[in-house]
N, C-alpha and C positions, 0 to 999 in steps of 0.2 A: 753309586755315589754321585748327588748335583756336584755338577761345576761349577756352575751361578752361583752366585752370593746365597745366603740364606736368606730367606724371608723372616725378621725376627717377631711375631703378634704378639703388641702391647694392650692389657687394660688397665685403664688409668686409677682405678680402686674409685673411694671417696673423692671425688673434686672439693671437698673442705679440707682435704687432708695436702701428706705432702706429696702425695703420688705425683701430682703433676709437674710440679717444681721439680723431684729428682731426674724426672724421665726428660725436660726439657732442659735440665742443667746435665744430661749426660750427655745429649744429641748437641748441645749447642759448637761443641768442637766439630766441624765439617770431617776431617781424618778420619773421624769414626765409623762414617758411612764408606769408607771403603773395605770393612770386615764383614758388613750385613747390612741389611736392606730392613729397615724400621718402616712398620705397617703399623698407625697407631691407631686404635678403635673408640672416636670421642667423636668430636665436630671441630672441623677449623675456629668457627667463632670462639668456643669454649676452650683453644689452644693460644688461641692470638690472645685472648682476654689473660692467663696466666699470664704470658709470655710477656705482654705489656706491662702487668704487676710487678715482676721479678725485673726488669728490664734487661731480659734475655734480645736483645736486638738481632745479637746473630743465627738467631734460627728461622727459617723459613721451611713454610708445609705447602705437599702438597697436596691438594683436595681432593679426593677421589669418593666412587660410590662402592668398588667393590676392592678387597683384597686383591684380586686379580689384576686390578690395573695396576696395582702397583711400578714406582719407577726406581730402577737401579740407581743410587747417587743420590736419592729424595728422600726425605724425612715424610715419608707419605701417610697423610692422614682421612680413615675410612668416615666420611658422614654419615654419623647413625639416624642423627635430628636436627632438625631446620631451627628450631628457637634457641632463644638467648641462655641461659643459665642463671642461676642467682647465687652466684659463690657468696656461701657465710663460713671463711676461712673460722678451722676452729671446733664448728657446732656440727653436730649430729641431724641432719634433717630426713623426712621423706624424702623429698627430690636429689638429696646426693648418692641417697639410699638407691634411689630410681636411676638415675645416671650409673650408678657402680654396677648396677646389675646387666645394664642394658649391654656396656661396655664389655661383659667378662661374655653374657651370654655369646655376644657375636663372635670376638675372641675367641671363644671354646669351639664351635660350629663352626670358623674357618680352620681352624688347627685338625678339627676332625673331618672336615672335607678336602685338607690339603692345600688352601689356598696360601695357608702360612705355614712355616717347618717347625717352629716351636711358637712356643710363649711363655712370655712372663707376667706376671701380673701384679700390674701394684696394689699395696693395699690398701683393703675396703674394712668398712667396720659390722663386724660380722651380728651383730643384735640389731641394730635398726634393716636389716637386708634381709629376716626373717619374715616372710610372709606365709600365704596360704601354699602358693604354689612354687614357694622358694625357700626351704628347711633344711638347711645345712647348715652342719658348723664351723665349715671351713672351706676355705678353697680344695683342700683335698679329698673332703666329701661329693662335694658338688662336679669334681673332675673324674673323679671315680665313678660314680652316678653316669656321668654322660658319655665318658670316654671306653670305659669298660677297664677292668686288671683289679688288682687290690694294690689300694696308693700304702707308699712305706714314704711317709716324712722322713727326711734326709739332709739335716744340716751341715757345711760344708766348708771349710775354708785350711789352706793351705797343708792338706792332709789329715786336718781332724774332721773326721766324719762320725756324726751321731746321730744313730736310727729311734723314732722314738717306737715302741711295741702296741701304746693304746691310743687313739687320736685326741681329739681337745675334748675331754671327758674331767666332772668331777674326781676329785681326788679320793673322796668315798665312794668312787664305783671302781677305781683301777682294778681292788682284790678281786672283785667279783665276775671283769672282764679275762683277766689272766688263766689263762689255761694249756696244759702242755702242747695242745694242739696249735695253739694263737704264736706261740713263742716258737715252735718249730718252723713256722708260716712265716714268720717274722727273719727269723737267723737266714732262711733258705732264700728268702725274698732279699733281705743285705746281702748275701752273699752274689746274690745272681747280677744284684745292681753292682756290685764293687768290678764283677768279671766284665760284665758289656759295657758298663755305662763309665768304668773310671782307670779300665784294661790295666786290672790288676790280677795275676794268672792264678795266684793261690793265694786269697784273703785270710788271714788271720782276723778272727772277730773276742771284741770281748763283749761277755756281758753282765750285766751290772744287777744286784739283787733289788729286792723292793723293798725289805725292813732295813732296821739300822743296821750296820758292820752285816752286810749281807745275810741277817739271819740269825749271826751268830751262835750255831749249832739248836739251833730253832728257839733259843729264849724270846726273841719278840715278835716271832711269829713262823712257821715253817710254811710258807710260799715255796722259798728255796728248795729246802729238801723234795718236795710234792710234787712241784710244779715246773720250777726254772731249771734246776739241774739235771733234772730228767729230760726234758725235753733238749739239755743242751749234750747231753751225753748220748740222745738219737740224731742228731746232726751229725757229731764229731763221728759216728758208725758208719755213717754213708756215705763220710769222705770231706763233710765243711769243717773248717777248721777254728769252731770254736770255742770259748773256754770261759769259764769262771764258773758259780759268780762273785762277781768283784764288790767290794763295798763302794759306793760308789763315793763317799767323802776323802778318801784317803786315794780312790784311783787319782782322782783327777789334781789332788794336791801333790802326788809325786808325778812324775815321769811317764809311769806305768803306760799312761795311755798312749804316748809314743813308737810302742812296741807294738802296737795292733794298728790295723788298717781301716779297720768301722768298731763302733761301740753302738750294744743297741741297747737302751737306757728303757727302765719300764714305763715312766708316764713322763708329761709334758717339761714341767718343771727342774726333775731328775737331769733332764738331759738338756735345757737350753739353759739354765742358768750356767752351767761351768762352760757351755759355749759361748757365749753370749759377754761375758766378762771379758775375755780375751777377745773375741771375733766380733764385735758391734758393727765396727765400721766396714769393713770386709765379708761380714758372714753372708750363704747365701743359701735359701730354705729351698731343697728339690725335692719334686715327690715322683719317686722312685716309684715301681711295681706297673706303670703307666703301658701302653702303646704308643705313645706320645711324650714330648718332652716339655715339661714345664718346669720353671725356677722361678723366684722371687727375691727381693729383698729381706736384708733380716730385721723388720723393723713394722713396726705397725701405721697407720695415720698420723700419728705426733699432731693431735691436735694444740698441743699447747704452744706450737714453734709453727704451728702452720698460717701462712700469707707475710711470714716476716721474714721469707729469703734464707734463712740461716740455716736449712734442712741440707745435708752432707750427701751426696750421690754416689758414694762408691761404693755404697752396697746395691746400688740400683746397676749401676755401671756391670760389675761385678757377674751381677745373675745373667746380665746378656751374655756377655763373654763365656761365661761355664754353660750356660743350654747351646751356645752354638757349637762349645769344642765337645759338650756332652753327647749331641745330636750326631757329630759324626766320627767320632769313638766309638757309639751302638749302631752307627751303619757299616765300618768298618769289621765288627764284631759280627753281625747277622750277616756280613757277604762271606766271611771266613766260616761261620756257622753253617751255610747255605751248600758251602763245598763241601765240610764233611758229614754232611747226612747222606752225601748220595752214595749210593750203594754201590758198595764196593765187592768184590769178589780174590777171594782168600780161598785157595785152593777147590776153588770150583763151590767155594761157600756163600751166599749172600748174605753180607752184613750191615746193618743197617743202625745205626745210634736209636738211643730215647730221645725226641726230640725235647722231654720234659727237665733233661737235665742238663746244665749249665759245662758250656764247653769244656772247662778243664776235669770234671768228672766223665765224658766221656770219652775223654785218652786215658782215661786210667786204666 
């Protein structure tokens, strides 16, 4: 476990959007740099420039070339590029498109060299950022791709945790993506993030069907029978503690979900709209399954409120705070993991755990 602050590495998304304004309206209280050490990945000019718009006065940067230099107490910011910018708060361009990428790619590459402990990432606008040699459709894709693990989207706020099962996919390809295999990948992957990442000892998970009232004994369509519930009744055999499926309009307009610790919802919509109503302001998107930690905001670029100050920061706020307690919740977790693989001897027996399964299955 560091004892030093964490290094928290920020990409600023869109500079038309509101990424900049959150991230500079979160830092501008000084107090807050005494939880973590903000590395942000832009250029001083293109911070001082927001910063003067918004007339954030009280934040000062400071300029550096590498992550590494980073200064304990500084709102330390990495120079990616020497030229001006041309902020069109608002509008969709190449060059914001080019800045966003520039920003996440370095981002990503300090996080996986170590120079930063986590990251977050504001958002970018994920169709102009499509190029030849940049095809993803998500931050979660693109982290996946670089980082290595299989990303589990993970929305989060004061105990409601919602996995989603297929990533930002049309809603006519979901049937086609679902498969008992995808869905067991899925449960097993929630379950492993709720033990390391949220040091919860025995997860209850629910999960949610694809058709209407979960199927309802297969009239508008049997997914359920074929696919979901089988695969949730191979989990529940190996020891995860999952259950349904649940209809998911009446889960979440009763209680129900209460009662469980993660929900994993089958496609995008399924599962952030009944997040998303209640958690706006506080919600915070983590992608789970990682080697690394990353979290975000719940909230896209708001072009429509972007360069006119009014854009709300506590979801920005928020995701720092949850990757830094997240980051060492799973180092605490893999140093306790680390003691019990080592081989132990039981009547002159050598025995040794799976290191492929999730601590609380191997005390059992």
């Amino acid at each position: 476990m560091k004892n030093s602050k964490l290094k928290v590495g920020i990409s600023i998304g869109d500079p038309n959007g509101i990424g900049v304004e959150v991230i500079l309206k979160t830092l501008q209280n000084k107090e807050i740099l005494e939880f973590f050490t903000p590395v942000i990945f832009a250029s001083t000019k293109l911070m001082s420039h927001q910063k003067n718009v918004f007339g954030l006065n009280s934040v000062y940067f400071q300029g550096i070339f590498k992550p590494e230099e980073a200064i304990h107490g500084k709102i330390n910011v990495v120079n990616l590029w020497k030229d001006n910018v041309n902020v069109d708060f608002g509008k969709s361009t190449e060059e914001s498109a080019r800045i966003a990428k520039i920003s996440l790619v370095a981002a990503v590459d300090a996080l996986k060299q170590g120079t930063v402990d986590v990251l977050v990432t504001a958002p970018l606008n994920k169709e102009t950022l499509q190029t030849q040699d940049f095809n993803f459709s998500g931050h979660a894709e693109y982290l996946e791709n670089k980082l290595g693990g299989k990303a589990l989207t993970l929305l989060e706020n004061e105990g409601l945790r919602i996995a989603i099962a297929t990533h930002n996919i049309p809603l006519l390809e979901v049937p086609k993506k679902l498969t008992k295999e995808l869905i067991r990948k899925q449960i097993k992957a929630l379950n492993t993030t709720l033990i390391q990442d949220f040091c919860i000892e025995r997860p209850k998970i629910a999960v949610l069907g694809l058709n209407p009232h979960a199927g309802d004994h297969s009239l508008p369509g049997k997914e359920e029978i074929e696919i979901i519930e089988p695969a949730i009744k191979d989990c529940f055999e190996k020891g995860i503690l999952a259950f349904g499926t649940y209809s998911a309009d009446s889960f979440f307009a009763s209680s129900l979900y209460s009662s469980f610790d993660g929900v994993l919802a089958m496609y995008h919509d399924q599962g952030l709209i009944p997040f998303k109503t209640p958690a706006y302001e506080y919600g915070v998107n983590f992608t789970g399954g990682l080697p690394f930690i990353r979290t975000a905001p719940n909230h896209g670029t708001a072009y429509s409120i972007a360069g006119q100050g009014i854009a709300q920061e506590k979801s920005f706020e928020q995701a720092i705070f949850d990757a830094v307690k997240i980051y060492k919740t799973r180092q605490e977790y893999l140093e306790l993991k680390a003691n019990a693989l080592q081989k132990t001897k039981i009547e002159g027996i050598d025995v040794t755990v799976d290191e492929d399964l999730p601590l609380e299955a191997e005390n059992e």
